[in-house]
C-alpha positions as CSV (number, residue, x, y, z in Angstrom):
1,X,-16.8,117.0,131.4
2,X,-19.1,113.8,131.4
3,X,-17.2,111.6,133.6
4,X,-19.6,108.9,132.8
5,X,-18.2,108.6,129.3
6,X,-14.7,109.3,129.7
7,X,-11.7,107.0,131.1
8,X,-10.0,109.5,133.6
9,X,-6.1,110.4,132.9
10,X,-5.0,108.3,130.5
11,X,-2.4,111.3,128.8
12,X,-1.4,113.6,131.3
13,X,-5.2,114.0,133.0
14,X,-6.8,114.2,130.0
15,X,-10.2,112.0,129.4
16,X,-10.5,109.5,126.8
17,X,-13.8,109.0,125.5
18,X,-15.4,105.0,125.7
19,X,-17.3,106.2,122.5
20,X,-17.5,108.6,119.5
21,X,-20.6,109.1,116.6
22,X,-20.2,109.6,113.4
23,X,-23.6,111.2,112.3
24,X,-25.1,112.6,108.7
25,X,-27.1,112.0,106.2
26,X,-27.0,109.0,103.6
27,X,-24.1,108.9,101.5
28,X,-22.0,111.3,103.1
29,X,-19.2,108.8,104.1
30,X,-19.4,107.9,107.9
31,X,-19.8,104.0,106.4
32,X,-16.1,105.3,104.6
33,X,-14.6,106.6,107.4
34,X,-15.6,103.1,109.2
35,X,-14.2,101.1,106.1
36,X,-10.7,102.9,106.2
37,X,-10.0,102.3,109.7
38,X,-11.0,98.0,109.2
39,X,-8.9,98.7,105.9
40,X,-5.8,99.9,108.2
41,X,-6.2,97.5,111.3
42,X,-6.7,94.7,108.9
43,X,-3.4,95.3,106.6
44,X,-1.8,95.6,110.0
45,X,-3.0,92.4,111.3
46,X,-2.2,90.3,107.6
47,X,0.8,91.9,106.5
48,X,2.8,88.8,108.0
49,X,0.8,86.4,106.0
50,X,0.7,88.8,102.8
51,X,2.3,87.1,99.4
52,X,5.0,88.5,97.6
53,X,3.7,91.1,95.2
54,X,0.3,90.3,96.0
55,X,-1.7,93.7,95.1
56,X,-3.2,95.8,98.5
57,X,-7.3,96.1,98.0
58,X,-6.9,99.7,99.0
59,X,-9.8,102.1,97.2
60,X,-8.6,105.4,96.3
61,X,-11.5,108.8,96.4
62,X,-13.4,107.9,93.3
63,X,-14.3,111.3,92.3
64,X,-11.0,112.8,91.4
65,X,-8.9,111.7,88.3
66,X,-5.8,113.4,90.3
67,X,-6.6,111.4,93.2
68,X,-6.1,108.1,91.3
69,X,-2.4,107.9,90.9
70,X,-1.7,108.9,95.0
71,X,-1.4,106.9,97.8
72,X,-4.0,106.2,100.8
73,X,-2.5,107.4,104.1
74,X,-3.2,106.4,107.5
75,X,-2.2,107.6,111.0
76,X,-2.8,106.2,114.5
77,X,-1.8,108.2,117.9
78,X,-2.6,106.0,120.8
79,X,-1.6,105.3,124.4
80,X,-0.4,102.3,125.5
81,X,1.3,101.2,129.1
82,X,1.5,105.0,129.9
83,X,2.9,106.0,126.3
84,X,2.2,107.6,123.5
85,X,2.7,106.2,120.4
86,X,1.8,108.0,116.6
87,X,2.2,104.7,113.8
88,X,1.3,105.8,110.1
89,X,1.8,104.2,106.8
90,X,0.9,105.5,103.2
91,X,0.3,102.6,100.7
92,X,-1.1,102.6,96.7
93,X,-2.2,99.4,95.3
94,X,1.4,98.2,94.9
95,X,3.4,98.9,97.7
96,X,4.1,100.8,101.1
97,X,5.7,104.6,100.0
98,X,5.8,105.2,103.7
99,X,5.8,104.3,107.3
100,X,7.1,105.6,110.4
101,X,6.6,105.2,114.2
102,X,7.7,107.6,117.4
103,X,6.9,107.5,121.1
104,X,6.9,109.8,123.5
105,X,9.4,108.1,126.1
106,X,10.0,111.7,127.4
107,X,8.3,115.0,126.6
108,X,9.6,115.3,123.3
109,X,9.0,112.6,120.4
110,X,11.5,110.1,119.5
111,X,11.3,108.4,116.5
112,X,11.8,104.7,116.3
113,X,12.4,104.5,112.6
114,X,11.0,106.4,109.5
115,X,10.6,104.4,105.8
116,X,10.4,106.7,103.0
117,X,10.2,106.2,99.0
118,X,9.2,102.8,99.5
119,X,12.3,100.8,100.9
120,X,14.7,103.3,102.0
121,X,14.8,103.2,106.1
122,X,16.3,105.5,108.6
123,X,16.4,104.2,111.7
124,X,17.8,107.2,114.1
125,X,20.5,105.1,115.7
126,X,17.9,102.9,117.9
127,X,19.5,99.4,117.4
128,X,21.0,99.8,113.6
129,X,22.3,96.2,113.2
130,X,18.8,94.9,114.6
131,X,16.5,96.9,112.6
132,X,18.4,97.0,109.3
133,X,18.5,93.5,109.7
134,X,14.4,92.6,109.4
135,X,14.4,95.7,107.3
136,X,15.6,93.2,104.5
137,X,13.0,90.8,105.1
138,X,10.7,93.5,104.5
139,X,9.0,93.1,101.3
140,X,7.6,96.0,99.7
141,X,4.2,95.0,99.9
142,X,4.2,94.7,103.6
143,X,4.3,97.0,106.7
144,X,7.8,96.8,108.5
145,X,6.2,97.6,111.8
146,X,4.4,93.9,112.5
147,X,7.7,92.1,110.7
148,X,10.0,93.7,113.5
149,X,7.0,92.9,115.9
150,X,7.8,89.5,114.7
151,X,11.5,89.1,114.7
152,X,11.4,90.1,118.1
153,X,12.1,94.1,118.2
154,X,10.9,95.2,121.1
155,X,9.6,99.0,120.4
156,X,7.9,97.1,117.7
157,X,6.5,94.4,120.0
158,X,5.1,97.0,122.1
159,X,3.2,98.8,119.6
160,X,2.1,95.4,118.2
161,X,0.6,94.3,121.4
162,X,-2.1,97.1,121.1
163,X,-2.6,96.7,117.1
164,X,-3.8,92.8,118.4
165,X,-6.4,94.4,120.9
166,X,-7.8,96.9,118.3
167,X,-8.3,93.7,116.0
168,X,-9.6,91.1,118.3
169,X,-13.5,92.4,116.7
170,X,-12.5,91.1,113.3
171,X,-9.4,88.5,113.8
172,X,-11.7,85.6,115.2
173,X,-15.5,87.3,115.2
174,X,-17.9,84.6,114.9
175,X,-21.1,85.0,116.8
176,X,-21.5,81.6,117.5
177,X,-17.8,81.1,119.2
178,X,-18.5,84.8,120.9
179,X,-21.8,83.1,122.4
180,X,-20.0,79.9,123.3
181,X,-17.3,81.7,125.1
182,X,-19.9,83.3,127.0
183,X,-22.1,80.9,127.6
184,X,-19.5,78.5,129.2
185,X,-19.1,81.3,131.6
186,X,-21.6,81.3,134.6
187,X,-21.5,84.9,135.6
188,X,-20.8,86.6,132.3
189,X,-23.9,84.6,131.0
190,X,-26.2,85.7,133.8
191,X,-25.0,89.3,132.9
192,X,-25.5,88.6,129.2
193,X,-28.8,87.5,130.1
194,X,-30.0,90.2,132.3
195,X,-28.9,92.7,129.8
196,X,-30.9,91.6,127.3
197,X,-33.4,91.2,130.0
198,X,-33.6,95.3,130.9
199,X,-33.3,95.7,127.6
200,X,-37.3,94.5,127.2
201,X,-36.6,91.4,125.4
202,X,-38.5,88.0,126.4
203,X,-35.1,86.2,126.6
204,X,-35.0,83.6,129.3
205,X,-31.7,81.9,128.6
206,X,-29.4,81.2,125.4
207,X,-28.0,77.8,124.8
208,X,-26.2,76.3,122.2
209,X,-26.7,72.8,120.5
210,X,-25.2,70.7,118.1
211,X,-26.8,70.0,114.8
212,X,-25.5,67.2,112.4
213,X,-24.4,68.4,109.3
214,X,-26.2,67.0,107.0
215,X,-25.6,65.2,103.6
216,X,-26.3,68.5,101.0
217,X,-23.8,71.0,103.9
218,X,-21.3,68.0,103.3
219,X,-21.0,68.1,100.1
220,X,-21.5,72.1,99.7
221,X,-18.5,72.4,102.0
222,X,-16.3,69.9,100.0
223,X,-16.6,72.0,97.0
224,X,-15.8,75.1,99.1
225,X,-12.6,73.7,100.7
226,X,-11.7,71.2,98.4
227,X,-8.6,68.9,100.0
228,X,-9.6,70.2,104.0
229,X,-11.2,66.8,103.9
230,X,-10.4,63.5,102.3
231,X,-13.7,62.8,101.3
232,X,-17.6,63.5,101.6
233,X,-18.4,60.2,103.1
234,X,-15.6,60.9,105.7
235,X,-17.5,64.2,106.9
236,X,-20.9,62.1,107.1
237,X,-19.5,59.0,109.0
238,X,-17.5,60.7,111.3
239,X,-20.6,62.9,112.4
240,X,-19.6,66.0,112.6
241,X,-21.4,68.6,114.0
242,X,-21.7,72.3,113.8
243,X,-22.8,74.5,117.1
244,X,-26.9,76.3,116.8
245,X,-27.6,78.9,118.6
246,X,-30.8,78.6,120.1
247,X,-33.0,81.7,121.9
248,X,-35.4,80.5,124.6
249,X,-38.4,82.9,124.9
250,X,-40.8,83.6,127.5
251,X,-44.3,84.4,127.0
252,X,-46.5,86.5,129.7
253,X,-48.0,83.3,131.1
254,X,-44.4,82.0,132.1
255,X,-44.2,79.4,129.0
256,X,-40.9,78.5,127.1
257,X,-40.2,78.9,123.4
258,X,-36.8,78.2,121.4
259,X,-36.2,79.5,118.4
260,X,-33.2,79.5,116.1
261,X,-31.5,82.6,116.1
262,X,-31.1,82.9,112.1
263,X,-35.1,82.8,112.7
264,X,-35.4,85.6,115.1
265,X,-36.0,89.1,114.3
266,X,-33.4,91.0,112.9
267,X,-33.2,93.6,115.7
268,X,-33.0,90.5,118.4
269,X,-30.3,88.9,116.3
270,X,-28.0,92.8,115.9
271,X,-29.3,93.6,120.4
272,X,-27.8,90.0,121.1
273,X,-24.4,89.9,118.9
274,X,-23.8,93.8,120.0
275,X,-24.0,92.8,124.1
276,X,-22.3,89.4,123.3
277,X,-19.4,91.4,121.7
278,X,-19.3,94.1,124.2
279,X,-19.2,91.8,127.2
280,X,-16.8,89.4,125.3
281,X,-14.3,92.7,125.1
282,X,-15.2,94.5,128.0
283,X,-12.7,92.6,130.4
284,X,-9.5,93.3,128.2
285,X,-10.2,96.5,126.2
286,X,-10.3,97.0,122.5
287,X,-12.6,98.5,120.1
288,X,-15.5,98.1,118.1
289,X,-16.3,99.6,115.0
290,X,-19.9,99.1,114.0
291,X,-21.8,101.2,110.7
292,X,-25.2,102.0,111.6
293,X,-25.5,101.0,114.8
294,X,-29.1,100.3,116.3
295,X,-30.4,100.2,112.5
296,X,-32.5,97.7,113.0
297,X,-33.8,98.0,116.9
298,X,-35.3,101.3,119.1
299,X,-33.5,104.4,120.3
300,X,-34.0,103.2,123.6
301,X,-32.4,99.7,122.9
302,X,-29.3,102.1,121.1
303,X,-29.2,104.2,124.3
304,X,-28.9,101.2,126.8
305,X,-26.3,99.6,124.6
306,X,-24.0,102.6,124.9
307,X,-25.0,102.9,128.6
308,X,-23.3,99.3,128.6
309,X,-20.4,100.7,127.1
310,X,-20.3,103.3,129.9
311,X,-20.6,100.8,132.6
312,X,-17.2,100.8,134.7
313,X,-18.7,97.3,135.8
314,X,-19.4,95.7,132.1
315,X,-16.6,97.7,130.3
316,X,-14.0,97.4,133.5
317,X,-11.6,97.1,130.7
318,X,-12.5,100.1,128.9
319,X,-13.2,99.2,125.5
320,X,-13.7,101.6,122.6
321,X,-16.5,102.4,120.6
322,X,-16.8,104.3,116.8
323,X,-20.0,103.6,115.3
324,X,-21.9,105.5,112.9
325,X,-25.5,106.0,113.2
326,X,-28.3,107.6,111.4
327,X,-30.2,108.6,114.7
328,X,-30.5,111.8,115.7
329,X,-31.8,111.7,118.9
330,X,-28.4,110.7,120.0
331,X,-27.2,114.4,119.7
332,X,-29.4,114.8,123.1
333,X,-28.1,112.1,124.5
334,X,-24.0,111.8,124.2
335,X,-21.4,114.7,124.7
336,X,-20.6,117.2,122.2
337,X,-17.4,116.0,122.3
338,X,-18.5,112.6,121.3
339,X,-20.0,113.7,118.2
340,X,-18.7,114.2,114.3
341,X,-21.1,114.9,112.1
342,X,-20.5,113.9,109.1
343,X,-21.0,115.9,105.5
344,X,-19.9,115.7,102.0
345,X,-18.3,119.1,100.2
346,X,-18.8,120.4,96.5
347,X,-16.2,118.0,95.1
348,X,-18.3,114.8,96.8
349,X,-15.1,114.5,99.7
350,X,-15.9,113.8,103.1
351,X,-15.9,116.4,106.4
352,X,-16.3,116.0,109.8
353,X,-17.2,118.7,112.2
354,X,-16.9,118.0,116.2
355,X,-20.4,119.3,117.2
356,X,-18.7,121.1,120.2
357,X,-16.7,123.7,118.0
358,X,-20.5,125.4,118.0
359,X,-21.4,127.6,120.4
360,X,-24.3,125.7,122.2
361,X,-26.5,126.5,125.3
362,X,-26.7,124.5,127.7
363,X,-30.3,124.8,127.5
364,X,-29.8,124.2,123.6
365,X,-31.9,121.0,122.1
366,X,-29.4,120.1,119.7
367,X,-31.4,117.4,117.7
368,X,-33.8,119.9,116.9
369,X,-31.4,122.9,116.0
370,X,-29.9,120.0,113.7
371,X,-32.9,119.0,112.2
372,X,-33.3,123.1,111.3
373,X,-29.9,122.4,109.5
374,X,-28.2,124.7,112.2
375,X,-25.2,122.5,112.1
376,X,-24.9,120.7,109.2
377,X,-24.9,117.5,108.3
378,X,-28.1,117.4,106.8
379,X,-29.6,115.7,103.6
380,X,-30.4,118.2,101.0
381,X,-33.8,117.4,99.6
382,X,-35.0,119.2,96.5
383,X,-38.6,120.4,95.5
């Protein structure tokens, strides 16, 4: 309905929403939820480099004795180049017990393979020979999916290609090459820099600068990567540097300030890597995950971030947002439909209720029917 947060007919005229809210009360899992998706896109990305029987950090629900012996399962359904895709993999701390993929080519699903009991595959007659083929390079510790991806099978490839955009966040994030990217940029710096800008912050530019690394980091970073350089005095002599990022404020009688950014506060530091990643994304697409977002800064400063991510002119690529976030004005603010809140049960499990399955008003103020416990989702405080 709220065409300002929706990208317009991506599956057959349906909206696709730029960004979703997972919102409850302190431990109730939306921090979970957030951990099991990096967990997924993350065992996507690595399985390639994974070692043979080298054990898969997956958590099982702690609270359940019967829960301890099952396997973690995970399922994406996603669009991409005008099809839909629905990828999902179950995995215990040992191995994969299953995977499978399917696309909608036509109306009805096909599936591209299916990999049950571990290393038994059925591949429904789409290219046998091909697939049977990397199936036996498949270890079973790994994903078969990203090794047909990389032996050249092109269903796989496909579905690969949109795995790399959901991880580009967590592949190669580092602030300071983010700010680097963008600050070699002319025109996406000037609209980093206004952003921060209407956002009320006495930013009048950001630069970076190199800083020697000094004797102690020398030898600190030999013993952390021992053998990535022949010696300590060979770090020293050769000079090498290491990029700071430097925040140049502006005080109301027009005079100049720079400040490391470690040193700033720790709401500038979270407004500034949030727009930096946003702008850095916005051009291609992808997604960001972020717990707690706008812990540290205003509701206001929360609000003009999302209206970032709403901006057909930042976000021309529409990029995805799932965050999770503590503040409930934001029930006001977003779409029902872009809002889970977020409970625990009797057996400590995690819920999620789409606030638009209740009947609301129009004229309804939902933060305050929420705060009345109307909907859930609410801390239960004794005495």
């Amino acid at each position: 309905e709220d065409k300002k947060w929706a990208v317009s007919a991506v599956d057959k005229g349906f909206p696709i929403y730029r960004c979703i809210a997972l919102i409850g009360p302190n431990a109730s899992g939306k921090s979970n939820i957030i951990e099991a998706l990096f967990f997924a896109l993350k065992f996507i990305d690595r399985t390639i480099s994974r070692k043979d029987n080298a054990e898969i950090s997956v958590d099982v629900f702690g609270f359940s004795k019967e829960c301890s012996n099952m396997p973690t399962s995970f399922e994406f359904i996603f669009i991409y180049k005008g099809i839909k895709y629905v990828y999902g993999f179950s995995v215990n701390k040992k191995e994969v017990i299953e995977e499978y993929l399917m696309g909608y080519f036509t109306a009805k699903a096909k599936t591209i393979f299916e990999r049950t009991k571990g290393q038994k595959f059925n591949f429904k007659g789409n290219q046998t020979k091909q697939q049977k083929e990397i199936s036996q390079k498949t270890n079973a510790n790994r994903l078969y999916m990203p090794v047909a991806a990389e032996w050249g099978y092109e269903q796989a490839k496909n579905v690969m290609e949109w795995f790399n955009l959901m991880v580009r966040q967590y592949a190669d994030f580092n602030i300071t090459s983010i700010l680097e990217e963008i600050i070699n940029d002319k025109k996406r710096k000037a609209l980093f820099i206004e952003e921060l800008q209407r956002a009320d912050f006495n930013i009048a530019d950001i630069k970076l600068e190199k800083e020697l690394l000094d004797k102690k980091a020398a030898e600190l970073f030999s013993k952390l990567f021992p053998g990535f350089l022949e010696s300590r005095d060979e770090l020293i002599e050769n000079k090498n540097y290491k990029n700071k990022v430097v925040v140049v404020h502006r005080n109301d009688q027009g005079e100049c300030f720079e400040i490391d950014m470690t040193e700033d506060s720790d709401g500038t530091i979270d407004i500034i890597k949030n727009m930096a990643e946003i702008i850095r994304i916005g051009r291609e697409g992808g997604l960001m995950l972020e717990d707690e977002l706008g812990a540290s800064y205003h509701t206001k400063l929360t609000q003009h971030f999302l209206n970032i991510i709403g901006s057909d002119s930042i976000n021309s690529g529409n990029a995805q947002l799932l965050f999770s976030s503590h503040d409930t004005k934001l029930l006001n603010f977003l779409h029902a439909d872009q809002i889970y809140l977020v409970d625990k049960d009797e057996t400590g499990a995690t819920f999620v209720t789409l606030l638009s399955d209740y009947q609301i008003r129009p004229d309804t103020n939902i933060e305050l029917g929420y705060l009345k416990g109307r909907f859930g989702g609410m801390p239960y405080m004794k005495g």
